[in-house]
PAZAPA-4460 file (N, C-alpha, C; in steps of 0.05 Angstrom, whole numbers, plus 32768, in hexadecimal, padded with zeros to 4 digits):
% residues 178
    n_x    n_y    n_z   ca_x   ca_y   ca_z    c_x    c_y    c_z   seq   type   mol
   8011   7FE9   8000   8000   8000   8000   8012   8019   8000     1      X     A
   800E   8029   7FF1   801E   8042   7FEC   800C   8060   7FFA     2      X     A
   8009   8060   800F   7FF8   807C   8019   8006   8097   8010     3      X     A
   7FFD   80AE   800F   8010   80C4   8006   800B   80D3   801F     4      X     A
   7FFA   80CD   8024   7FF2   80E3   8046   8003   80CF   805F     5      X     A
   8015   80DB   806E   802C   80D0   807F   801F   80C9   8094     6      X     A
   8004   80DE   809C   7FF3   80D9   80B2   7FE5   80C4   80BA     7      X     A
   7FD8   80BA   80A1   7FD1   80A5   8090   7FDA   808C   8096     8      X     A
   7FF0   808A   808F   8003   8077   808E   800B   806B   80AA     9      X     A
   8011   8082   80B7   8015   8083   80D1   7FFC   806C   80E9    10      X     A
   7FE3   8076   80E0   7FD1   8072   80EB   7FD3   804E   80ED    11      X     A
   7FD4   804E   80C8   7FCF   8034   80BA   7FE9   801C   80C9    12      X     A
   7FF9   8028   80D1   800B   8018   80E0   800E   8016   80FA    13      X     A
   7FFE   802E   810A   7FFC   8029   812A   7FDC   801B   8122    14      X     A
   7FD0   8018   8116   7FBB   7FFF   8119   7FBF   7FE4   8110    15      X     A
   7FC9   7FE3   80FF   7FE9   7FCC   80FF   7FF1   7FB9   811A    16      X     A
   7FFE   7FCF   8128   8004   7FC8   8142   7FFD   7FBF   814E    17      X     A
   7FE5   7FCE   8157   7FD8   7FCD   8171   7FC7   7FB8   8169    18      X     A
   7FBD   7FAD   8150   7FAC   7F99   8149   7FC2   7F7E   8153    19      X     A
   7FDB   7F78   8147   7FE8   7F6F   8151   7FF9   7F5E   816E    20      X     A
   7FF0   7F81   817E   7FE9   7F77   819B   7FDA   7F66   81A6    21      X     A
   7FC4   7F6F   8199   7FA9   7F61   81A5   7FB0   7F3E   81A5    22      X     A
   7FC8   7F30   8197   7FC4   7F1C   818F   7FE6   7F08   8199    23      X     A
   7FF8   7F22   81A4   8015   7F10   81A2   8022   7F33   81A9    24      X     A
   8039   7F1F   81BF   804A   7F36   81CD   8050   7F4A   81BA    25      X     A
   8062   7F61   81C2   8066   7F77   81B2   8092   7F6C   81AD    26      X     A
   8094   7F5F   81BC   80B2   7F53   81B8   80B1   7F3E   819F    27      X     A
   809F   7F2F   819A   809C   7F22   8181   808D   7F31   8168    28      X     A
   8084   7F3E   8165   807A   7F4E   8154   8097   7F66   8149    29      X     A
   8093   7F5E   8127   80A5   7F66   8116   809A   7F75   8103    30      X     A
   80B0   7F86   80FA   80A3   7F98   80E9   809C   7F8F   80CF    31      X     A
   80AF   7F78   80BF   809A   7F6C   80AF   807C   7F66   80B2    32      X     A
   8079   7F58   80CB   805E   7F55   80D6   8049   7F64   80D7    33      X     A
   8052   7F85   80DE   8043   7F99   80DB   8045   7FA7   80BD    34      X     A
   8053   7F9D   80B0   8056   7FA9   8090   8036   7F95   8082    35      X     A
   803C   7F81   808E   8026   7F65   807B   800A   7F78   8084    36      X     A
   8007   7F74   809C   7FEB   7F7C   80A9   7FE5   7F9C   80A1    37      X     A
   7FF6   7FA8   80A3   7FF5   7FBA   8092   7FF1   7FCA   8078    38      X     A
   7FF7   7FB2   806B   7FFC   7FB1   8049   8006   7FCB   8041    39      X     A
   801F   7FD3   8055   802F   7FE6   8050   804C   7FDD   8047    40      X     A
   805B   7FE9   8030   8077   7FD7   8031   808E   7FE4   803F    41      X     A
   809F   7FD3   8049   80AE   7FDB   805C   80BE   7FF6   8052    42      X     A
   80C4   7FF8   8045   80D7   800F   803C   80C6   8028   8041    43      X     A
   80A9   8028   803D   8094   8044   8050   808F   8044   806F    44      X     A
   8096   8027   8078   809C   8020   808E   80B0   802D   809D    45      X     A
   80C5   802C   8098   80E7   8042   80A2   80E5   805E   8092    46      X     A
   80C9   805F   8083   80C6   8081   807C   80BD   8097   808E    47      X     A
   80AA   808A   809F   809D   808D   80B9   80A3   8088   80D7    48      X     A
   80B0   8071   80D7   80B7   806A   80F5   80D9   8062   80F2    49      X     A
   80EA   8065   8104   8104   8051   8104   8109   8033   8104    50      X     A
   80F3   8031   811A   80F3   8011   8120   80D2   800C   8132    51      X     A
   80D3   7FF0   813D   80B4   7FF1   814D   80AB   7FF4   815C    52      X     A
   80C2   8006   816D   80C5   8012   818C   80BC   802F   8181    53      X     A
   80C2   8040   8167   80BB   8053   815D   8095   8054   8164    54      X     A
   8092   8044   8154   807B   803A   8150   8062   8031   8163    55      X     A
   806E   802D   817B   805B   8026   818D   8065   803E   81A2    56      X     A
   8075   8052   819D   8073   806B   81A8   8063   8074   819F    57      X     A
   8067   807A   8187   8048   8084   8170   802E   8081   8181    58      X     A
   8031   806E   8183   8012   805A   818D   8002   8067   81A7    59      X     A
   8018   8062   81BB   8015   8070   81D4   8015   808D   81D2    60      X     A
   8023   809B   81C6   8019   80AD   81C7   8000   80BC   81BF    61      X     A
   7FEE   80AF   81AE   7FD9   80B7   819A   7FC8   80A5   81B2    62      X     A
   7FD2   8098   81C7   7FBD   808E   81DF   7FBC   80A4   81F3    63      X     A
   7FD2   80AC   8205   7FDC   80C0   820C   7FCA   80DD   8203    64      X     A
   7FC5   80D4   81EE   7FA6   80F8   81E3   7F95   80E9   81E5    65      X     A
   7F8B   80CD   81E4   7F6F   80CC   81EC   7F6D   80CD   8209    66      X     A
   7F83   80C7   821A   7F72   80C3   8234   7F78   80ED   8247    67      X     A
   7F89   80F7   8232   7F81   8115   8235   7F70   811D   8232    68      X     A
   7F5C   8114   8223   7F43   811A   821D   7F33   8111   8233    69      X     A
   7F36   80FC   8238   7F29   80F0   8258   7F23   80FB   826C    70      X     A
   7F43   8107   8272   7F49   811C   8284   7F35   8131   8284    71      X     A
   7F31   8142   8266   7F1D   815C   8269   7F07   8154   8270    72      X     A
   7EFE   813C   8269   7EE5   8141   8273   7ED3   8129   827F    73      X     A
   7EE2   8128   8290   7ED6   8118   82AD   7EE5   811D   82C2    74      X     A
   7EC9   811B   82D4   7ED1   8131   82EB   7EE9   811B   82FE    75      X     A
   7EFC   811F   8310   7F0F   8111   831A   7F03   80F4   8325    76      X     A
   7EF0   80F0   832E   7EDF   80E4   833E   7EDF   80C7   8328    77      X     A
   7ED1   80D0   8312   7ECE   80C3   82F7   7EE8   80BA   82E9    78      X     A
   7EF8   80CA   82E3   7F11   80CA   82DC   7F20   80AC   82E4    79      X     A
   7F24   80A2   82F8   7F31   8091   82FA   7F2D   807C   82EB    80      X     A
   7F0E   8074   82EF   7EFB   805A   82EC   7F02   8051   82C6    81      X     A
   7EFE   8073   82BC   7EF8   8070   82A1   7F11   806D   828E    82      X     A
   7F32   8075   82A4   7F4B   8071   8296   7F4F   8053   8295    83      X     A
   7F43   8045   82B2   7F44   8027   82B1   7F36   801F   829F    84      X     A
   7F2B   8028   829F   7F0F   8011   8287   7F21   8017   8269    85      X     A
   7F28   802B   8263   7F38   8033   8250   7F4F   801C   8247    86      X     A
   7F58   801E   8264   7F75   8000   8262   7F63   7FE5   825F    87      X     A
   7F55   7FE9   826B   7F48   7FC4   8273   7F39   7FB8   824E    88      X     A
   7F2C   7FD2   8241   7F26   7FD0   8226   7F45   7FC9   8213    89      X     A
   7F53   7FD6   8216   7F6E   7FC6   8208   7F89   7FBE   8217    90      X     A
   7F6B   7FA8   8229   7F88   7F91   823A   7F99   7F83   822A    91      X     A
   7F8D   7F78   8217   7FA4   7F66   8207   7FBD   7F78   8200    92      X     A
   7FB8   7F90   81F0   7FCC   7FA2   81ED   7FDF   7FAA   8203    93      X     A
   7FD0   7FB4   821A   7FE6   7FBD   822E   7FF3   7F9D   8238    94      X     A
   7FE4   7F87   823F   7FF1   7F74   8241   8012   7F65   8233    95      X     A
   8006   7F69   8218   801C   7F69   81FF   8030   7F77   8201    96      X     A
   802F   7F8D   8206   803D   7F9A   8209   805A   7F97   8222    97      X     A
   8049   7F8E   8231   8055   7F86   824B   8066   7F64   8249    98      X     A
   805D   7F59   8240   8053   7F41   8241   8075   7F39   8254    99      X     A
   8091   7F47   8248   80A2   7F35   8251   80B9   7F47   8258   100      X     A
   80B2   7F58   8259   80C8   7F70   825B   80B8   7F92   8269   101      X     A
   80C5   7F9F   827B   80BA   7FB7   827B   80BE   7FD1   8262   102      X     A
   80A1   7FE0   825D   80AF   7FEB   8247   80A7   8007   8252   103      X     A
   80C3   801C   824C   80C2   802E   8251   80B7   803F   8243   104      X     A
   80A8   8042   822A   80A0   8054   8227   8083   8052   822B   105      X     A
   8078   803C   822E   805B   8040   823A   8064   8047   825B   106      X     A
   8072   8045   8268   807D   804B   8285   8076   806A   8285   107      X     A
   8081   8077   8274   8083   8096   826A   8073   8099   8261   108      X     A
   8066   8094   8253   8040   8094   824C   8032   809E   826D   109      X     A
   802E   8088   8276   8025   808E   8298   802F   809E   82A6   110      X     A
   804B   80A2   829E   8052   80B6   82B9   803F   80D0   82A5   111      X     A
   8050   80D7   8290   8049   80FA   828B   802F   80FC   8286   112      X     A
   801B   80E8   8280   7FFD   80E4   8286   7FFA   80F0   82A1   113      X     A
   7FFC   80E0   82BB   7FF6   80E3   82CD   8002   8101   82DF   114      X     A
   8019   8104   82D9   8027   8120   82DE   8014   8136   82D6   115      X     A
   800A   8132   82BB   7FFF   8154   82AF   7FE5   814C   82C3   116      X     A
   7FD6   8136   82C8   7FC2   8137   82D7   7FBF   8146   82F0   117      X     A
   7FD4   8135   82F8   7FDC   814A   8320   7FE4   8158   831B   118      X     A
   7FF6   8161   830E   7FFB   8173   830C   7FF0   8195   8309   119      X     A
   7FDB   818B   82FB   7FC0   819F   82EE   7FAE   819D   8313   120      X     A
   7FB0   818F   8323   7F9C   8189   8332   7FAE   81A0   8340   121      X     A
   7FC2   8197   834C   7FDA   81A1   835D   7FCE   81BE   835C   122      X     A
   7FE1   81CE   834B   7FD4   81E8   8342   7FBC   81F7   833C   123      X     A
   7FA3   81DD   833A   7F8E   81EF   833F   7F89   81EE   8365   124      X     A
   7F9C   81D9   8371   7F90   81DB   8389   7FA8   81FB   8394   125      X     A
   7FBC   81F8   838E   7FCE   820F   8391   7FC0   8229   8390   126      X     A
   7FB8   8238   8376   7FA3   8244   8371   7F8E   8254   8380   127      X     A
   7F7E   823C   8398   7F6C   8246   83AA   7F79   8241   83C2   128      X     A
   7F9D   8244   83BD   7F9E   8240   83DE   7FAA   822C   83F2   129      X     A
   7FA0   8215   83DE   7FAD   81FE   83F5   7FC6   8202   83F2   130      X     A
   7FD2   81F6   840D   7FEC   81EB   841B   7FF5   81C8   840D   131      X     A
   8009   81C5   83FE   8018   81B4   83ED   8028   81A5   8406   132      X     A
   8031   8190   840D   8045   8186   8415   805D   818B   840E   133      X     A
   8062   819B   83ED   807F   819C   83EB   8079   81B4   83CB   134      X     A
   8090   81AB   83C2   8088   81BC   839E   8076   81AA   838B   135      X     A
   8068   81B8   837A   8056   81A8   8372   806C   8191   8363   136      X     A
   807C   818F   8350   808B   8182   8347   8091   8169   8359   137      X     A
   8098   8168   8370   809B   814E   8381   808A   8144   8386   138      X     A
   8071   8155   8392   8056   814A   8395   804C   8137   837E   139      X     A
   804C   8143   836D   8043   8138   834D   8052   811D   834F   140      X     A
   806A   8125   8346   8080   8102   8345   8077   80F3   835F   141      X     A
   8075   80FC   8377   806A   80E1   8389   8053   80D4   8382   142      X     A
   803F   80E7   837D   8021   80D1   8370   8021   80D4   835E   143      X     A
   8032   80DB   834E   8035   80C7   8329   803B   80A9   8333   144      X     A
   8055   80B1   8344   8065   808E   833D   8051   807F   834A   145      X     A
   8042   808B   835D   802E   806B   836C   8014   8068   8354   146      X     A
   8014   8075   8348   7FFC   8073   833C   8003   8060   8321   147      X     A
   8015   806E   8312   8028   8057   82FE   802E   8040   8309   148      X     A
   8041   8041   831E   8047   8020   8329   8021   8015   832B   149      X     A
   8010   801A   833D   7FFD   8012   8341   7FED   8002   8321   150      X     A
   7FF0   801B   8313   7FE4   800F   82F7   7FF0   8002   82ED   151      X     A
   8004   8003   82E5   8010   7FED   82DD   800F   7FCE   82E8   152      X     A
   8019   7FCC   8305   8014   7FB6   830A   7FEF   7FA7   8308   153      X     A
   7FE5   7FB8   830C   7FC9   7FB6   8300   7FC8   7FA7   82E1   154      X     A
   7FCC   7FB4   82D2   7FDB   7FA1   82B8   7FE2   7F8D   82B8   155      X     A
   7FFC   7F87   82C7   800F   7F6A   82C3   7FFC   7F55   82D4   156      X     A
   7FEB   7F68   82E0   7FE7   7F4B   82F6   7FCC   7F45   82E4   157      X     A
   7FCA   7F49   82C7   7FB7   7F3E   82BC   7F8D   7F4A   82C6   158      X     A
   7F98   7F63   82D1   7F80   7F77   82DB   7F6B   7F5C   82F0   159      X     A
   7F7B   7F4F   8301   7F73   7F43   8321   7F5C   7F54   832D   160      X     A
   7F66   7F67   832D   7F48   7F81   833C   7F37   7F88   8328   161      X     A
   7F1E   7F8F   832C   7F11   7F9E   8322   7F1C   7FB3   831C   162      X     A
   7F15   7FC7   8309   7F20   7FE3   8300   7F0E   7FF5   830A   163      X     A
   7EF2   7FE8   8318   7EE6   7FFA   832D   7EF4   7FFF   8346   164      X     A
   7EFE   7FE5   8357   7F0A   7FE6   8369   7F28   7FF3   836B   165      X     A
   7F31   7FF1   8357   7F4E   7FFC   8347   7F44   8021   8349   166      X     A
   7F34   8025   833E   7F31   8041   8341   7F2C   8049   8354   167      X     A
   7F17   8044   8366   7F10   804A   837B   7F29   8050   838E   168      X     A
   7F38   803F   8393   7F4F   8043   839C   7F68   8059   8391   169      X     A
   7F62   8052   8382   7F7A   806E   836C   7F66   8088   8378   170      X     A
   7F53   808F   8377   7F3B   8099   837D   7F39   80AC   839C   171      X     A
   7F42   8097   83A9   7F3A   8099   83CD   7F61   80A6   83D2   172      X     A
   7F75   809B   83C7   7F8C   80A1   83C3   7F97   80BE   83BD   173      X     A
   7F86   80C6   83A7   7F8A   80E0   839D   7F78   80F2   83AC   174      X     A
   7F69   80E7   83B7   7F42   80FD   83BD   7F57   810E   83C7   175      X     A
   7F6B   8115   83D5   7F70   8131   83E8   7F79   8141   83CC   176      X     A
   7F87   813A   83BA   7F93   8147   83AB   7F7A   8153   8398   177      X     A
   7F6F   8140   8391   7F5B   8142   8379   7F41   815F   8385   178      X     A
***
């Protein structure tokens, strides 16, 4: 397939992917593999991405703006429940992803996800006043990392909890902040 729109193309190969996820780790998955399912040929393949770590940055990031969108508009309360249900709808993917190795750029996905969140919270609580335990910046990195570690292991452990109960807790965790 020869697309002339890059955007296009782009698209056509992070659905490639992620279709791919759904079905077999992201460590066995090759870029031939995503060229076939694709019906893209490799040589527009390295026109667009370097390699398939490129590629599933791509990916995450273009997830990374949907769950920004999440963010605007649901109220904190809501917010949690509906980022889980978000992961739990493409378990196989985040599973795959995981399957045998930690990968850092979905790692970095969650943190600067979760950062601009508290972060945004932080400073509107700053704003009217409240008293911070420290600068927002440390504040932020302490309940990023529990919240990342938390989700994540939520993930590996094959989502064991409910993602009601999972929130609720992320939920009851944050309430002072939120």
């Amino acid at each position: 397939m020869n697309k002339s729109n890059p955007s296009e193309t782009k698209q056509i190969l992070a659905y490639a992917l992620l279709n791919l996820l759904e079905t077999k780790p992201f460590h066995k998955i090759t870029v031939n593999e995503l060229c076939e399912k694709s019906m893209i040929v490799r040589s527009t393949f390295y026109l667009h991405f370097q390699d398939k770590y490129e590629l599933l940055t791509y990916c995450l990031n273009e997830l990374s703006k949907e769950w920004d969108s999440l963010m605007a508009t649901h109220a904190p309360k809501d917010f949690f429940i509906v980022l889980l249900s978000n992961c739990q709808e493409k378990e196989k993917i985040f599973y795959n992803i995981f399957e045998t190795e930690t990968n850092h750029e979905l790692i970095e996905m969650f943190y600067q996800f979760f950062s601009r969140y508290i972060t945004q919270c932080l400073e509107e609580k700053l704003a009217k006043g409240a008293l911070l335990p420290g600068p927002v910046e440390s504040v932020t990195a302490f309940y990023v990392s529990g919240l990342v570690g938390m989700t994540l292991r939520w993930i590996k452990s094959g989502y064991k909890l409910s993602k009601e109960v999972m929130a609720s807790c992320q939920y009851r965790l944050m309430k002072d902040l939120l």
